[in-house]
Structures are given as structure tokens and as C-alpha cells.
C-alpha positions, -999 to 999 in steps of 0.1 A, spaced: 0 0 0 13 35 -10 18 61 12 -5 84 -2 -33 53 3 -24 48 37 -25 89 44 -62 88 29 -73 62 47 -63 79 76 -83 107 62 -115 85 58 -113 70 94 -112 105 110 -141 113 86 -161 86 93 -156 92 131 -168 128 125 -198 114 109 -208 87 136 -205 119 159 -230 136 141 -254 105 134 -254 109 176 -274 139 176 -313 138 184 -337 137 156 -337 103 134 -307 81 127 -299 87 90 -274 57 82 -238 83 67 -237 68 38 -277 77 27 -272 105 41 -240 115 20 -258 99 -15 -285 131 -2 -254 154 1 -243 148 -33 -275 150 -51 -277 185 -39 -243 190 -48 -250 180 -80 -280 199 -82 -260 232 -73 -234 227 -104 -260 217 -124 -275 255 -118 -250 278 -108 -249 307 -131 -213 297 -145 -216 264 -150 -223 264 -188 -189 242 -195 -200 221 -166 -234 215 -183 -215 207 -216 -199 180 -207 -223 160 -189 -241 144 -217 -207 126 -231 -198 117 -195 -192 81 -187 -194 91 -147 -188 116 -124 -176 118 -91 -191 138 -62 -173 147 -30 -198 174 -11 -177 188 13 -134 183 9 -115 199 38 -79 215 30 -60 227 58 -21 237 63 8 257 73 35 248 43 27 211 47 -14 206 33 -37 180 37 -73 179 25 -101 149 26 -134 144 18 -162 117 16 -184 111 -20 -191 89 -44 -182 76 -80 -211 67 -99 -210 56 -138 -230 50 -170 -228 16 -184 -223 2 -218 -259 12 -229 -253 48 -216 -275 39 -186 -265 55 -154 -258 30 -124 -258 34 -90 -231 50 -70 -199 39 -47 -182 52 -25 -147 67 -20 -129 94 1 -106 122 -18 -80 131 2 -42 134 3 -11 158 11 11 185 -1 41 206 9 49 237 -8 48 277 -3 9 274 15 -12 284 43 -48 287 57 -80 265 49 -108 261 27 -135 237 23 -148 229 -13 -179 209 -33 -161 188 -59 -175 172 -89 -148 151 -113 -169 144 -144 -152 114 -164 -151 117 -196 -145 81 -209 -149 48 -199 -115 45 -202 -109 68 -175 -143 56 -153 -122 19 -157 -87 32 -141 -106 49 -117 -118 20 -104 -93 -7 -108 -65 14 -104 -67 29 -65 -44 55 -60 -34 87 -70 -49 106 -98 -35 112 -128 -5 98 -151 -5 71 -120 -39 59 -128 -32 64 -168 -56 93 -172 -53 135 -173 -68 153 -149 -73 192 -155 -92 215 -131 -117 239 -134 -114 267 -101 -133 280 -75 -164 293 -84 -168 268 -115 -145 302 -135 -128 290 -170 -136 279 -198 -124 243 -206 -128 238 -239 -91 241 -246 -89 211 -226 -108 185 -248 -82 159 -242 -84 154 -204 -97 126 -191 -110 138 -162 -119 175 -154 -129 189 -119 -148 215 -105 -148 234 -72 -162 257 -56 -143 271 -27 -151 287 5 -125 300 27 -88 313 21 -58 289 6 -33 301 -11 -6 274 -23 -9 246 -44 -41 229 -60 -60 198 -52 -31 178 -76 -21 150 -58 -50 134 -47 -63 103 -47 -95 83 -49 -99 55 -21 -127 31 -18 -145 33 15 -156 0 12 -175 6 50 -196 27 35 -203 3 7 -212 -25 30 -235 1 46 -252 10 17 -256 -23 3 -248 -52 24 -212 -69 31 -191 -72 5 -203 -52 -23 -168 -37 -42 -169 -5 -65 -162 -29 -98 -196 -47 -91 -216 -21 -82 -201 4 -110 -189 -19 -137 -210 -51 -133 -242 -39 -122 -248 -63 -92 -262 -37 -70 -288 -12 -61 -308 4 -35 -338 29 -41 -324 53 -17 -296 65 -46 -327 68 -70 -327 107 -61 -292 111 -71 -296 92 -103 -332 111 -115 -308 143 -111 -283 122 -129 -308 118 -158 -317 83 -152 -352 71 -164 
């Protein structure tokens, strides 16, 4: 296991501590992992409409999936570290969106940086070449996994289409005050606890994205905003 793996799943334990912690609160117990497929829908939703997103919009007909990660926390003081819980969810050979698994983003830098920010993230992938290395490939985004990644800023600003041979192209939008170095360097791990949650021990992203084995009604909300039928 990498590094950069292990540091993320660091990341995802102290995430999914801070969500137990919440789930303690009064008012119904909302199982974290519906309740982040709820998150993301209404992240999604947002992008969808934000008055800048017209590149955003573009690209989501010719997506093969798109990641969502509602909230990503980025802290530091010259060394950085951000993480952040959401989901991958894919289209399948037929174009036919699936249902979603999960992952954290999260990682480390060191550079010329300080103060925080915490930002809504959505990857679309562009081909299922890239929605494949996603998958199989754990790890660290980019020439590591065999795909480009580009990045649109904070605020969805930019236009991309000078960037029609990335695999993968982000979008964020930022509160708060970093200065330093981008979200480069990241990587995708599976939170297969949450994927056990969702839909019973021993579900993986491959079978749930790739082969189809899975579903559960409570991502149909996601998938209507998706486009699904």
C-alpha cells in the first residue's frame, strides 16, 4: 500500500468518526452513507445551476461518470492536507446510469501554502477508459492511474474547452482562504465501509459500478438528477 493510500485512509477514518458523531445527535438516525448519497444529489444539483456552469453542463451528456465529494476539507501551514467523503457513480455500456460507490478524496502537499478552505467537488469522467482506471487502479490521480486530470477553479471560472483531451476535469467551488498549491495529488480511495452500509457486506466499486450487481432505491434521487429514467 502507498503512502498516499495509507494517508487517505487515515483521512476517511477521521471522517467517518466525524460522521458517527453527528449521526449521535437527536432527531432520526440517518445511516452516513444515505445520508451522503442526499449530500451529493444537492451538490450536484448546485453545479447543475450555478450561473457559470455552462462548460459544466457541456460535458455531462458525453460523461461516462462523475464523481461527487460534497464537502473536501484542505487545511495547512507549508505542509497541506485535504479529505473528503463522496461517491463515483458511472453509466454503463448502454449509456445507462448505475448506482453509485463510494470513496474518500484526500491526500497531502508541501509547498509555499497556508490557511484552509472547504470545497464541493465534482470530477466528471469523460470516458470509460478513464471511469475503468478509476476504479481498478486505486491511487493517485493522474498519469498514475493512466488518465489527465485538468481542473476547473473556484467558483466553476474558466472555460475548458481548450482542454478536450483530459480525461478527467474537476470542478470546485471554494469557501474559505488557501493560497498554495491545488487539489493535484490526490487520490480516490474506496470506502468499502460505506459500501457495505449501503448495500450489504461485501459489495466492491467494480460490481456495483462496472458489473451492475447492485442497487438500492435510496440512490434513486441522485440518479433522477443524474438523468436516469
Amino acid at each position: 500500500m502507498s503512502p498516499l493510500v495509507s494517508q487517505v485512509r487515515r483521512i476517511a477514518t477521521v471522517l467517518f468518526a466525524l460522521a458517527a458523531l453527528a449521526a449521535c445527535t437527536s432527531g432520526p438516525k440517518v445511516p452516513p452513507s444515505v445520508r451522503l448519497v442526499e449530500d451529493a444529489r444537492q451538490t450536484f444539483e448546485h453545479f447543475k445551476t450555478a450561473p457559470d456552469a455552462k462548460d459544466f453542463n457541456d460535458m455531462l451528456p458525453r460523461a461516462a461518470g462523475v464523481a461527487i465529494f460534497p464537502a473536501v476539507y484542505k487545511a495547512g501551514f507549508f505542509v497541506g492536507a485535504e479529505g473528503g467523503n463522496g461517491l463515483v457513480i458511472g453509466r454503463d455500456a448502454n449509456g445507462n446510469w448505475g448506482y453509485p460507490a463510494f470513496y474518500v478524496l484526500g491526500g497531502g502537499s508541501f509547498g509555499l501554502q497556508i490557511g484552509a478552505q472547504q470545497s464541493a467537488i465534482v470530477l466528471v469522467i469523460r470516458s470509460r477508459k478513464a471511469l475503468q482506471a478509476v476504479i481498478k487502479h486505486q491511487g493517485k490521480l493522474g498519469p498514475d492511474a493512466g488518465v489527465a486530470v485538468g481542473w476547473v477553479g473556484a467558483g466553476l471560472e474558466g472555460a475548458v474547452t481548450s482542454n478536450l483531451g483530459l480525461d478527467i476535469v474537476g470542478f470546485s467551488t471554494a469557501r474559505g482562504l488557501y493560497g498554495g498549491l491545488s487539489l493535484e495529488g490526490s487520490a480516490l480511495v474506496r470506502r468499502n465501509d460505506y459500501n457495505s452500509e449501503f448495500y450489504g457486506t461485501g459489495a466492491t466499486p467494480e460490481q456495483i459500478i462496472l458489473e451492475n450487481k447492485y442497487k438500492n432505491a435510496k440512490a434513486d434521487g441522485l440518479r433522477a438528477a443524474l438523468g436516469a429514467k
